[in-house]
C-alpha positions as CSV (number, residue, x, y, z in Angstrom):
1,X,4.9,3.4,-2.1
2,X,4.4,4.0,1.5
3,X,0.4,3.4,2.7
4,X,-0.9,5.2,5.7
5,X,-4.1,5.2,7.6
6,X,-3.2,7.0,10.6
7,X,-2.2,10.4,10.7
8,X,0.9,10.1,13.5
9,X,2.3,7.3,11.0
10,X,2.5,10.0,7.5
11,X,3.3,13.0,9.8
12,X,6.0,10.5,11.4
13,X,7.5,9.9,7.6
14,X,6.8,13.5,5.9
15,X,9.0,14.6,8.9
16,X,12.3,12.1,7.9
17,X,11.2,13.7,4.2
18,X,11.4,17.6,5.2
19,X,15.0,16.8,7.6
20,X,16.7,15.7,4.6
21,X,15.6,18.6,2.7
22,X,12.4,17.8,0.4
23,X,9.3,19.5,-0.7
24,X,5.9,18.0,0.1
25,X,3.8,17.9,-3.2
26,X,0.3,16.9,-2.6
27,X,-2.7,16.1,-4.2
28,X,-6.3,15.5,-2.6
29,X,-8.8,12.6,-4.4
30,X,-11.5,10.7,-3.4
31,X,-10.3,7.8,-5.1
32,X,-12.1,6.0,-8.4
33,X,-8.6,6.9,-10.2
34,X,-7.8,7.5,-13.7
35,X,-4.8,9.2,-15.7
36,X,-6.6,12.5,-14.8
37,X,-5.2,12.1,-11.0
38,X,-1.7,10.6,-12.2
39,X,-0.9,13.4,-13.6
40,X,-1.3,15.4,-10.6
41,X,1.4,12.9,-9.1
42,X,3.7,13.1,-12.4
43,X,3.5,17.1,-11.9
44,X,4.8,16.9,-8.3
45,X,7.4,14.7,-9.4
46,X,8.7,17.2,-12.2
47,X,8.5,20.0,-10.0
48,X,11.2,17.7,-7.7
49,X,8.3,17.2,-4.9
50,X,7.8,14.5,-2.6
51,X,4.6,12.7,-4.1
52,X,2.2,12.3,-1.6
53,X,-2.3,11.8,-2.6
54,X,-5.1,11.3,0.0
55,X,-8.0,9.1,-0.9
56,X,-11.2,9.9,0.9
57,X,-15.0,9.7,-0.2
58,X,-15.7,13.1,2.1
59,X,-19.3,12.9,2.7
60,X,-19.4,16.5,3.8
61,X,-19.4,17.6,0.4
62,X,-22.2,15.1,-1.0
63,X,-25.8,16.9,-0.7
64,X,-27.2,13.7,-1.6
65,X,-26.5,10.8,0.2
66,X,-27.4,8.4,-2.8
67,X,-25.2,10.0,-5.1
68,X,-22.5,9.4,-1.5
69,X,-23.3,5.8,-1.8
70,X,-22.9,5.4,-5.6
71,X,-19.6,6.9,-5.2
72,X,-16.9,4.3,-6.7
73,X,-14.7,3.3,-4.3
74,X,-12.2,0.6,-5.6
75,X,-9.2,0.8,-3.2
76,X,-6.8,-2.5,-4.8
77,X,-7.4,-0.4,-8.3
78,X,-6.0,3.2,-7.2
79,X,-3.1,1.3,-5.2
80,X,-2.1,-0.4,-8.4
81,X,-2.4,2.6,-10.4
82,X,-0.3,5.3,-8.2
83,X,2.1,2.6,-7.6
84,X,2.8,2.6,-11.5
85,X,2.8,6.5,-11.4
86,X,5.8,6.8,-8.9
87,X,3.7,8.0,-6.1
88,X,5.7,8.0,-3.1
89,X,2.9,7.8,0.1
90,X,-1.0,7.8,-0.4
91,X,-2.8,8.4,3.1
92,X,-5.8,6.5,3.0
93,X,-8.0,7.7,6.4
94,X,-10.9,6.3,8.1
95,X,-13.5,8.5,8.6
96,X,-13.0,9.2,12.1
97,X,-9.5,10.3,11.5
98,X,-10.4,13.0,9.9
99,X,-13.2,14.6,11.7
100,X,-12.4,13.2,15.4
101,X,-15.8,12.7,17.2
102,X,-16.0,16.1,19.0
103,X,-14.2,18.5,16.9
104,X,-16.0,20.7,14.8
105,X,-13.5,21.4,12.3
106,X,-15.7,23.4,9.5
107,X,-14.0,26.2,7.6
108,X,-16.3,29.4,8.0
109,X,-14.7,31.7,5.5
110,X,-17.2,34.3,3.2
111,X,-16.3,33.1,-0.4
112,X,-18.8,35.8,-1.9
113,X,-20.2,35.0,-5.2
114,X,-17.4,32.3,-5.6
115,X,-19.8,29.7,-3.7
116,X,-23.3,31.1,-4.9
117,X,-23.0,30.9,-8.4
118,X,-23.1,27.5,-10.9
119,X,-22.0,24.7,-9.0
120,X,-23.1,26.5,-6.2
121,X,-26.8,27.1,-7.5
122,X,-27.5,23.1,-7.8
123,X,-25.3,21.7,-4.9
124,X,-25.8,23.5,-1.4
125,X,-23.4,23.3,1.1
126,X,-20.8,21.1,-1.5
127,X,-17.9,24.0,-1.4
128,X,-18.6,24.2,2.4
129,X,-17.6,20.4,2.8
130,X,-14.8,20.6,0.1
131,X,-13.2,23.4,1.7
132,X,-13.5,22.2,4.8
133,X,-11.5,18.5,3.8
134,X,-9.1,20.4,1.8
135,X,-8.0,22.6,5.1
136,X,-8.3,19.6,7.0
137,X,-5.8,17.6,5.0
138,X,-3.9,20.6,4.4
139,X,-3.2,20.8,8.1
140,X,-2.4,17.3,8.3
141,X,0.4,17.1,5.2
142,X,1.4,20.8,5.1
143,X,2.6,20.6,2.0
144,X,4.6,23.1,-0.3
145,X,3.0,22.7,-3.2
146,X,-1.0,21.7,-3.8
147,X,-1.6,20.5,-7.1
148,X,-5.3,19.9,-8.8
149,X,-7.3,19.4,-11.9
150,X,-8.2,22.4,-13.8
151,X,-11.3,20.5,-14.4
152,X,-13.1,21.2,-11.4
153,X,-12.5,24.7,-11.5
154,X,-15.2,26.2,-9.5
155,X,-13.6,24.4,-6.5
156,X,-10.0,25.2,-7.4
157,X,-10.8,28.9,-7.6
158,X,-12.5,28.5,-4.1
159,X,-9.2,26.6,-2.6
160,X,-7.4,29.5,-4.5
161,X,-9.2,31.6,-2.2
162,X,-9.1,29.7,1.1
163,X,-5.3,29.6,0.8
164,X,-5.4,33.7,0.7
165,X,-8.1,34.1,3.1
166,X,-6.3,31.9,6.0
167,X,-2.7,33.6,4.6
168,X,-1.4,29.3,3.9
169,X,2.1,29.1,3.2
170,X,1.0,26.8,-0.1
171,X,1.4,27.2,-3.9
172,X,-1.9,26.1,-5.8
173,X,-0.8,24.2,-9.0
174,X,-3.6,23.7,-11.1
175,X,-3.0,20.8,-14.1
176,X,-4.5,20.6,-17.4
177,X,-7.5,18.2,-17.6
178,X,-6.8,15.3,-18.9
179,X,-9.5,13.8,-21.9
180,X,-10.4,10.7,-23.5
181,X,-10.1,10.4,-27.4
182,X,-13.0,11.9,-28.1
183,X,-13.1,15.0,-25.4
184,X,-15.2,13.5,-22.7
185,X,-13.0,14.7,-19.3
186,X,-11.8,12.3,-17.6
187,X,-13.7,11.6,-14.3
188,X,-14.9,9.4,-11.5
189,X,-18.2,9.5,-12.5
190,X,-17.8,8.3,-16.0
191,X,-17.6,4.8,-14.9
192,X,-21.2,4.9,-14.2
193,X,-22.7,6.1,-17.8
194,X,-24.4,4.1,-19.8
195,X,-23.1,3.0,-23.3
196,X,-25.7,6.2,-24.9
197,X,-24.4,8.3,-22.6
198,X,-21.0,7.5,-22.7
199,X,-21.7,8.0,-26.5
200,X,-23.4,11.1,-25.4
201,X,-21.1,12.6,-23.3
202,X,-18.7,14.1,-25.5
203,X,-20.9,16.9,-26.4
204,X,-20.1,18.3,-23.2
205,X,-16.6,19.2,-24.8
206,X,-17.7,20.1,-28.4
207,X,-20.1,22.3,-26.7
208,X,-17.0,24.2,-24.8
209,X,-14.5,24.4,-28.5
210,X,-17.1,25.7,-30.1
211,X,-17.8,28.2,-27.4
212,X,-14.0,28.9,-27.8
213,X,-13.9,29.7,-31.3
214,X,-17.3,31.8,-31.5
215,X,-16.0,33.6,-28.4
216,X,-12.9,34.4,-30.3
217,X,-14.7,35.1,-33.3
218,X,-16.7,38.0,-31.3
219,X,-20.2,36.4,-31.4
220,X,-22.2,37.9,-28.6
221,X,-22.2,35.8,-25.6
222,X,-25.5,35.7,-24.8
223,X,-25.7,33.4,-28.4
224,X,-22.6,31.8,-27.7
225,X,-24.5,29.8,-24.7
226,X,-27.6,29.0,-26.6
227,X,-26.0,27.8,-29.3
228,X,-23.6,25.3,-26.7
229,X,-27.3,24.4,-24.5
230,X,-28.7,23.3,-28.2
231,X,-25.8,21.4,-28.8
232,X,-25.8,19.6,-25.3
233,X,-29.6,18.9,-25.7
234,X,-29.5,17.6,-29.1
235,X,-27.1,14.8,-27.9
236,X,-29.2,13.8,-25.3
237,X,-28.2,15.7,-22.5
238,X,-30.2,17.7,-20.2
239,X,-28.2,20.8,-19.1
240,X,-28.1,22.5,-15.7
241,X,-26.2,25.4,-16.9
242,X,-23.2,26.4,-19.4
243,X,-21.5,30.0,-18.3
244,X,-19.3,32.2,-19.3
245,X,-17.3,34.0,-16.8
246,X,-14.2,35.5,-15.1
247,X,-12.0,33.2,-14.4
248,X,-11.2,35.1,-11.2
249,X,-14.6,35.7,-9.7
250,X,-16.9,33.6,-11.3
251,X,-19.2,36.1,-12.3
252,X,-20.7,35.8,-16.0
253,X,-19.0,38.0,-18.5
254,X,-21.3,39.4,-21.4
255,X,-18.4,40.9,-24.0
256,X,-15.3,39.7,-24.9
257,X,-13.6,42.7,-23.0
258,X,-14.6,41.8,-20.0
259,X,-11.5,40.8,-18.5
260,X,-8.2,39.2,-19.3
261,X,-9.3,35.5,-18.2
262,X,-12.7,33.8,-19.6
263,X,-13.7,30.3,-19.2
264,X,-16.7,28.3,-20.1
265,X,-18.0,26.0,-18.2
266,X,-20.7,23.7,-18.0
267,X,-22.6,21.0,-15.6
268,X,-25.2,18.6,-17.8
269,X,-27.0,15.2,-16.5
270,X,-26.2,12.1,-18.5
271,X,-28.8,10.2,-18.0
272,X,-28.0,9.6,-13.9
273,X,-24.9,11.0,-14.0
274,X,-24.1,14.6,-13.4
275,X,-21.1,15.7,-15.6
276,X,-19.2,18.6,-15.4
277,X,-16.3,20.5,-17.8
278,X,-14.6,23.7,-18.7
279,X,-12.7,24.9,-21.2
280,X,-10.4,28.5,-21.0
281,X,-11.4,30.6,-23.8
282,X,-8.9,33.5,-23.5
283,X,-6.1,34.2,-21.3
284,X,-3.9,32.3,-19.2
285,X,-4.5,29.2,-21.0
286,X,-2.8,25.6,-20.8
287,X,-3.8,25.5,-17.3
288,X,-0.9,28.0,-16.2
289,X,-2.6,28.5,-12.9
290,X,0.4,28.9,-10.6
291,X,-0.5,31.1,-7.7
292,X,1.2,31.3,-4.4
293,X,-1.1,32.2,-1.5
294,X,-1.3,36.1,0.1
């Protein structure tokens, strides 16, 4: 595996890549990795792709500088572990190599309601700092393909959108989340729970199958959630919110005909530790989310 800090040394070796006549597959992190962001790198190399993942704690898209400085960062780990997954080139940047002193390089786009609503409510200016990064490294790998979790799906819907707004020449590939045993997502952020809340925390997911087969079932919606916020608080948890909504827009949906493509999702606090997880409760399901941009 190929490690580069500086961007002239990746562009320098995606380049030989693209002469002999491969496809760039990339996939962004911010390090702390698990089998959740391997499978991003096994996806690229099914699809044929040139494996290539960033690691870079963005602190753009913290809006809370403790929760920036209690991000894990455990560099010898992720090498180890992408190594064993066949990556082909991580680009690991230093802060100023992605936003040169100087150049304001924020993505201004109107996302609509896309932005404003769940993750959006509790985290100001987070999709503004994601989307910025994620144009930022698009630039500098110009991939073909851009794969991500279907886990964090607010943000993937807004990269969805970015990629048609600015008309990129990139395919959005979003992969299945990847679980423990017993349901808990896998996630960054799990390594700082508790042993409760680690015990907790699956209740995040039986919170979201449940919601699945009641929403199938044709229970009203509105007791769908409130049955799912019981269930969260009972284990412990203290919910910020659990929606239901178009998987397109974001927006709650309040009947099972509302549209061809529900999902549930759901941020709660574990103890110190924000969590979040969604489940697809009709439509295109097993995280078929192919869509090329335009």
């Amino acid at each position: 595996m190929h490690i580069f800090e500086k961007i002239a040394d990746l562009r320098e070796w995606l380049a030989r890549q693209r002469k002999s006549g491969r496809s760039i597959g990339f996939a962004p992190t911010m390090g702390a990795l698990h089998e959740g962001h391997l499978s991003l790198v096994r996806a690229a190399k099914a699809a044929g792709d040139v494996s290539v993942v960033s690691i870079f704690v963005n602190p753009t898209q913290f809006n809370d500088p403790e929760d920036l400085r209690r991000y894990p960062r455990m560099p010898e780990h992720d090498i180890a572990l992408l190594q064993r997954a066949g990556c082909q080139a991580l680009f690991m940047p230093e802060l100023e190599e992605i936003y040169p002193p100087g150049q304001d390089l924020t993505v201004l786009l109107d996302f609509g309601p896309l932005t404003e609503v769940m993750e959006g409510q509790f985290r100001p200016g987070h999709f503004q700092g994601m989307a910025t990064v994620v144009k930022r490294l698009l630039d500098i790998v110009e991939p073909q393909r851009l794969y991500m979790g279907q886990k964090d799906f607010q943000q993937l819907t807004i990269v969805r959108r970015m990629l048609q707004l600015l008309a990129m020449p990139v395919e959005l590939v979003m992969c299945p989340t990847v679980r423990e045993l017993d349901g808990l997502a896998m996630s960054s952020r799990n390594l700082r729970l508790t042993p409760p809340m680690r015990a907790a925390a699956p209740a995040l997911f039986r919170a979201l199958t449940a919601a699945r087969e009641d929403f199938v079932a044709g229970k009203p919606v509105a007791d769908i959630r409130e049955a799912a916020l019981a269930t969260l608080r009972e284990a412990g948890l203290q919910p910020e919110y659990f929606e239901i909504v178009d998987g397109y827009t974001l927006l709650p949906v309040e009947t099972q005909e509302a549209g061809p493509f529900v999902v549930a999702c759901v941020a709660a606090w574990a103890g110190q530790v924000r969590l979040i997880d969604n489940l697809i409760l009709t439509g295109e399901g097993d995280g078929a989310f192919q869509t090329p941009a335009g």
